[in-house]
C-alpha positions as CSV (number, residue, x, y, z in Angstrom):
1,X,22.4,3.8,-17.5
2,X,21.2,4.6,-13.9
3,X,18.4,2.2,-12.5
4,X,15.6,3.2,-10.9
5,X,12.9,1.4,-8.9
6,X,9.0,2.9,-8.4
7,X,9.1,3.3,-4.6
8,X,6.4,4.1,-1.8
9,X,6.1,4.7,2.0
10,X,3.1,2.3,3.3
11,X,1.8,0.2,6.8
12,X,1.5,-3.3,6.7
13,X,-2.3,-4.5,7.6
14,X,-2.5,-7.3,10.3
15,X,-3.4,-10.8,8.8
16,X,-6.7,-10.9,9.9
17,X,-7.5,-7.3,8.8
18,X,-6.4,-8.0,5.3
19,X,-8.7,-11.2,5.3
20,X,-11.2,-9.1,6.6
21,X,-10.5,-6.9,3.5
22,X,-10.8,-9.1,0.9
23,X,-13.8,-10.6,2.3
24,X,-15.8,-7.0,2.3
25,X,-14.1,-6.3,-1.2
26,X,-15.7,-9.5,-2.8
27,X,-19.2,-8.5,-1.2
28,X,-19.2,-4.7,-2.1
29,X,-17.3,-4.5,-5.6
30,X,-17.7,-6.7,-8.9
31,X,-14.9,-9.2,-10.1
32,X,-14.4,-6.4,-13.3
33,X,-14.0,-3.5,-10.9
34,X,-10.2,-4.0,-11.0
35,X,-7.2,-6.2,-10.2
36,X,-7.7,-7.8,-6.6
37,X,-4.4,-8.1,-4.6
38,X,-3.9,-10.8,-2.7
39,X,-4.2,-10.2,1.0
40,X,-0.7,-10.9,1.6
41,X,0.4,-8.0,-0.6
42,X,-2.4,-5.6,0.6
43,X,-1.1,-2.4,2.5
44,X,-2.0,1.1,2.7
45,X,0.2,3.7,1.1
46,X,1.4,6.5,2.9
47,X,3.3,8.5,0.3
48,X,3.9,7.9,-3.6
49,X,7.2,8.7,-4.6
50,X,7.5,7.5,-8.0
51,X,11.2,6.1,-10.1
52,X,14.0,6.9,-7.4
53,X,17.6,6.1,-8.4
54,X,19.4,3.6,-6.5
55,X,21.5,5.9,-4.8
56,X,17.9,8.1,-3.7
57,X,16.7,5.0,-2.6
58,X,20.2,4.2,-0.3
59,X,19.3,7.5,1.1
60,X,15.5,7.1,1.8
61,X,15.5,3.3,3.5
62,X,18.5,4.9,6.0
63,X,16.3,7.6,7.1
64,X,13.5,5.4,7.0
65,X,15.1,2.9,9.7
66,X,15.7,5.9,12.1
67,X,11.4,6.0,11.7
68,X,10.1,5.1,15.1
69,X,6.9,5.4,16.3
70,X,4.6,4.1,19.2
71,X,1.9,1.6,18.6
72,X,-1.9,3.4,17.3
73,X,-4.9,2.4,16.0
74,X,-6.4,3.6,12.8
75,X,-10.1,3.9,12.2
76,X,-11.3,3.9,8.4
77,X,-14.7,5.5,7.3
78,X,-14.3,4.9,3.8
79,X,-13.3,3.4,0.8
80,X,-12.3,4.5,-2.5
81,X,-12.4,3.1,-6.4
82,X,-10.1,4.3,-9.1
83,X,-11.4,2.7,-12.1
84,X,-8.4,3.6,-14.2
85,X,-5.7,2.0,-12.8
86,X,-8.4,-0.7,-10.9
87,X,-7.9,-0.2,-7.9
88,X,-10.2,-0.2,-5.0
């Protein structure tokens, strides 16, 4: 039986931006709007890509350690709520 993991690309957030996060998220968006992650977990995904087998996933974090890229900054204008899966 071949295993397979649920895999994504994301960026880390700073510490203090993900503190920052779940400060706003507690002001703007009831306890029942969904599961809140902790701020060490939070992150912002890049690309879904769903069950990969072990051997795809061999393949993906090699090309994935060639990634390089300079430093950037990233300005946000907005947020988002999925209500079905809870997430904000």
């Amino acid at each position: 039986m071949l295993s397979t993991r649920r895999l994504f690309f994301a960026l880390s957030l700073p510490d203090a931006l993900a503190q920052t996060l779940v400060q706003w998220r507690a002001q703007h968006f009831a306890p029942e709007a969904g599961r809140p992650v902790a701020a060490a977990n939070m992150h912002m995904t890049l690309a879904f890509l769903g069950e990969v087998s072990e051997q795809k996933e061999r393949a993906l974090r090699l090309l994935a350690d060639r990634i390089r890229q300079p430093a950037f900054q990233l300005h946000l204008n907005d947020a988002g709520q999925w209500p079905r899966p809870g997430v904000v």
